[in-house]
C-alpha positions in Angstrom: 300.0 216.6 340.0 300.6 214.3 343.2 300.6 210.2 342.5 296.9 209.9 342.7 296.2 212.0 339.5 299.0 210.2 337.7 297.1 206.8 338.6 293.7 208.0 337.7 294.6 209.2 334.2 296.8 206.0 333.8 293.4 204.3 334.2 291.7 206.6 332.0 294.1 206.4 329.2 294.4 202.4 330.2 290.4 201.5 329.4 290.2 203.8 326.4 293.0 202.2 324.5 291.2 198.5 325.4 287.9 200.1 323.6 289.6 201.3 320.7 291.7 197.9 320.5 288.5 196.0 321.2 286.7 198.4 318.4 289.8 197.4 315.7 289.4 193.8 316.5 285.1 193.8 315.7 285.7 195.7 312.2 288.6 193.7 311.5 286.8 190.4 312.1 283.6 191.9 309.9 281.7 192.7 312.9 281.3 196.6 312.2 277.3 196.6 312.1 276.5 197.5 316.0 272.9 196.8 316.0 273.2 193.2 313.6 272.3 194.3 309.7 268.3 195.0 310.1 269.3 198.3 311.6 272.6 198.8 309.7 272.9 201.4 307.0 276.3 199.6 305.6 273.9 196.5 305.6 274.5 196.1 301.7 278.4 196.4 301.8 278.5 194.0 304.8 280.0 190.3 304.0 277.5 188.0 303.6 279.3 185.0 306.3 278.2 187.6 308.8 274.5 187.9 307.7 
């Protein structure tokens, strides 16, 4: 692997580990409906500050 590769993957690796960090953050806050609670099927176990 010359430095290029290294860099690309370091990017890769970089944005994926935002989205899962971004991800913990939503469900941690209450936010883990993706579509708002119409379309949720976890709409009856969701906290109802969020609604």
């Amino acid at each position: 692997m010359n430095f290029a590769d290294i860099v690309i993957i370091s990017i890769i690796a970089a944005i994926v580990a935002g989205i899962v960090i971004f991800m913990k953050k939503k469900k941690k806050n209450g936010s883990g409906c993706c579509s708002g609670c119409s379309g949720c099927s976890k709409a009856s176990s969701c906290s109802s500050y969020k609604k």
